[in-house]
C-alpha positions in Angstrom: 23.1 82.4 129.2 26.8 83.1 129.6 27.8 86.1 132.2 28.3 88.6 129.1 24.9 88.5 128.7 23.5 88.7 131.8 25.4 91.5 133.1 23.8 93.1 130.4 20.3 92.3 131.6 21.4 92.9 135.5 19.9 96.8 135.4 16.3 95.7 133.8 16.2 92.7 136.3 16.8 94.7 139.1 14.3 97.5 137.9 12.2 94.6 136.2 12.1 96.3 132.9 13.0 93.0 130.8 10.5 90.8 129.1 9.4 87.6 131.5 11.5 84.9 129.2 14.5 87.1 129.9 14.0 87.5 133.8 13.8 84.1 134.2 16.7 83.3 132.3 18.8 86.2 134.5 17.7 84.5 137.8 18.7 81.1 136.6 22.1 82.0 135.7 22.3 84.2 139.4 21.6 81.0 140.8 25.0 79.3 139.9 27.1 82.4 139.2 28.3 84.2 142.4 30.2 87.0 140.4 26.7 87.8 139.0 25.3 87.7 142.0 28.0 89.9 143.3 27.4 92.3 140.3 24.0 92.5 141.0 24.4 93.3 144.6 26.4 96.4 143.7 23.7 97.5 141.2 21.1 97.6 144.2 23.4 99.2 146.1 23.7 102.0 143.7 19.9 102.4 143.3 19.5 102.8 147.2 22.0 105.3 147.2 20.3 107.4 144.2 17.1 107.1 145.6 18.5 108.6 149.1 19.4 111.8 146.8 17.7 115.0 147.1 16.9 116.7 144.1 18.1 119.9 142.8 15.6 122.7 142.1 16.7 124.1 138.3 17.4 127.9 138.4 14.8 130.2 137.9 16.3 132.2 135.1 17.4 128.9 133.5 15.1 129.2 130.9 15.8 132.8 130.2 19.2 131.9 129.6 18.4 129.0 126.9 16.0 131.2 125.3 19.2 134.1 125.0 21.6 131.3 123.8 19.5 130.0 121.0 18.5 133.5 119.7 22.6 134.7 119.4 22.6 130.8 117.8 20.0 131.6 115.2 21.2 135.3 114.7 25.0 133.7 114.0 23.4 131.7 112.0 21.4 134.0 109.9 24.7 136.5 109.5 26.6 133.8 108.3 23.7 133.5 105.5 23.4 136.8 104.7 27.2 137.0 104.5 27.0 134.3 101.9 24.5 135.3 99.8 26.1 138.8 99.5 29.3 137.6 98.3 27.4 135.2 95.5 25.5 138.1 94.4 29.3 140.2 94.3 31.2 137.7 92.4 28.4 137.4 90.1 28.2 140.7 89.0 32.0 140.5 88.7 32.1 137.2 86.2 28.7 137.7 84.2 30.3 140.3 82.0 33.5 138.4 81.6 31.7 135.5 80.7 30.5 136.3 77.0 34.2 137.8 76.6 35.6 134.6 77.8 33.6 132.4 75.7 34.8 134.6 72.9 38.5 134.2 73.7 38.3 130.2 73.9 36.1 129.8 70.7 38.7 132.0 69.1 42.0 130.0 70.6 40.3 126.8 69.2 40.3 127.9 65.6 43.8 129.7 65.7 44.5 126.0 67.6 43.3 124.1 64.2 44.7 126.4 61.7 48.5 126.2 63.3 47.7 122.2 63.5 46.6 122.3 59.9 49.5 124.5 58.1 52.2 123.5 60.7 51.9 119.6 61.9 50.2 118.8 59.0 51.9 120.7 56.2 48.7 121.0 54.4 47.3 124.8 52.9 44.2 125.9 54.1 43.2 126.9 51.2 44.2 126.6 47.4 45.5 129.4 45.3 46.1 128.7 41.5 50.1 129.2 41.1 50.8 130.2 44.8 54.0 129.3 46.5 53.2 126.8 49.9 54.2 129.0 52.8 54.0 126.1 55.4 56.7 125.8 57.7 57.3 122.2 56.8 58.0 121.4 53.6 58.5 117.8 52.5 61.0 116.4 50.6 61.1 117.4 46.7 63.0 115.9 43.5 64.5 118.7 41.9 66.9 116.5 39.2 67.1 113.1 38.0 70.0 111.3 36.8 70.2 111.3 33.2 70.5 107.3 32.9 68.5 105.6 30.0 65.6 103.2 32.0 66.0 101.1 29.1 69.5 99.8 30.4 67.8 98.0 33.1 68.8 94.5 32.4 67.9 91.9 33.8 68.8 87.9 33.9 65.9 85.6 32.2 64.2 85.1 28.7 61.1 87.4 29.5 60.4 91.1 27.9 57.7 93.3 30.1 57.0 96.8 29.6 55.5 98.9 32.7 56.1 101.4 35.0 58.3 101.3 38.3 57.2 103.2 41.4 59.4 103.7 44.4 59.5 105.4 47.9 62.9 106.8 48.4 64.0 108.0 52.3 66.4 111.5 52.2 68.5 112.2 55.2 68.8 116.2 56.2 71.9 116.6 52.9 69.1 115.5 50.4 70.7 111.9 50.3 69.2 108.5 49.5 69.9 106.5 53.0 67.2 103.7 51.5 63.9 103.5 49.1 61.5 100.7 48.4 60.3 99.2 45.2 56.7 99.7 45.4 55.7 98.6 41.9 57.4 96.8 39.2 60.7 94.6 38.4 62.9 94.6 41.6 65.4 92.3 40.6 68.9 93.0 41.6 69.9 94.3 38.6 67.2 96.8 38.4 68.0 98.0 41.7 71.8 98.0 40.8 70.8 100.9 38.0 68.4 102.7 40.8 71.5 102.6 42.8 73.0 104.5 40.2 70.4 106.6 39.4 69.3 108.1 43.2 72.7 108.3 43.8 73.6 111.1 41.1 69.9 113.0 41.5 69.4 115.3 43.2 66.8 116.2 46.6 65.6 118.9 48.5 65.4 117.2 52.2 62.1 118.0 54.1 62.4 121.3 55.6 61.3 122.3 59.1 60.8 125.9 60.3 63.7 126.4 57.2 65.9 123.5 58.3 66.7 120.5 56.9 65.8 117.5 58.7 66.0 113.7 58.8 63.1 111.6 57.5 61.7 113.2 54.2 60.2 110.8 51.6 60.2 111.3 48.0 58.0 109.0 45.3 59.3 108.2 42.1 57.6 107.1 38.8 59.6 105.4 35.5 57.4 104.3 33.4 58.4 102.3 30.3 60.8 100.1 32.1 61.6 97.2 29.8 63.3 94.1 31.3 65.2 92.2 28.3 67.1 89.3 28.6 
């Protein structure tokens, strides 16, 4: 036992409130510690001096008093209850009839939510009319002439004749110009695309339109069908 712990166990030996295995493990380590010892000392000391006390009668209205303190406690406490509940039951009757209202409002700003999604971000009608003009405030990208250059004058280099059709993807800037297309289907030689050169640059586009302005991006497909490749 180190002097840590058995200045911990100095009170309970001096008042012998330890266990047996403990007191005799305190007076062994007394017997080669003097600062123990010296600790202990001071401990008995203190209980001769306590015991040489007099005691102090309490005051006779010392019970009154607690009584008085813990009814204004529990009265505090009960205010502060009823306080609360009176304010639930007062913004309750304030919100319960704005709550079917407001359940209204937010259905109704989801759907008027998915219809602007639908007819503006998406550009798609929500619903069809038979010969009705689209009224979406974006409007993609539309061929309104084509070249008139014979398809047949494709020519390409090599022995084989193929008849088909020739699909592409072309890519308008906000003038209704070809800044690039893709071959998506059929002969893409470079002859073929030499006479597609020629042919999306003298047709004419309507770029995608935005709110009623002509932006970047639009993309137009293109079908020739009947392409023969002679050599």
């Amino acid at each position: 036992m180190n002097c840590q712990q058995a200045r911990r166990y100095l009170p309970g030996y001096l008042d012998g409130a330890i266990a047996s295995h403990e007191h005799s493990n305190v007076r062994s380590h007394l017997e080669v510690c003097p600062e123990c010892r010296h600790e202990l000392e001071s401990f008995r000391r203190l209980s001769v001096c306590m015991a040489n006390v007099q005691r102090t009668s309490a005051p006779p209205d010392l019970a009154w008093r607690i009584r008085v303190q813990a009814s204004q406690a529990r009265t505090w406490s009960g205010r502060m209850r009823q306080a609360w509940s009176r304010a639930a039951v007062t913004f309750e009757n304030i919100f319960r009839p704005l709550a079917v209202p407001a359940t209204g409002g937010i259905v109704t700003a989801v759907v008027v939510f998915a219809l602007v999604v639908q007819n503006v971000l998406l550009g798609v009608p929500v619903g069809f009319v038979p010969n009705d003009l689209p009224l979406n405030l974006v409007q993609p990208a539309q061929l309104e002439s084509l070249a008139p250059f014979a398809l047949p004058g494709i020519v390409t280099t090599g022995d084989k004749s193929d008849s088909g059709r020739l699909v592409l993807e072309a890519t308008l800037n906000s003038q209704g110009e070809v800044v690039s297309y893709t071959i998506l289907s059929g002969p893409s030689d470079a002859t073929v695309q030499r006479q597609l050169d020629q042919i999306l640059l003298f047709s004419r586009f309507r770029p995608r339109l935005s709110y009623g302005r002509p932006t970047d991006g639009g993309r137009v497909l293109i079908g020739f069908s009947e392409v023969r490749v002679r050599g």
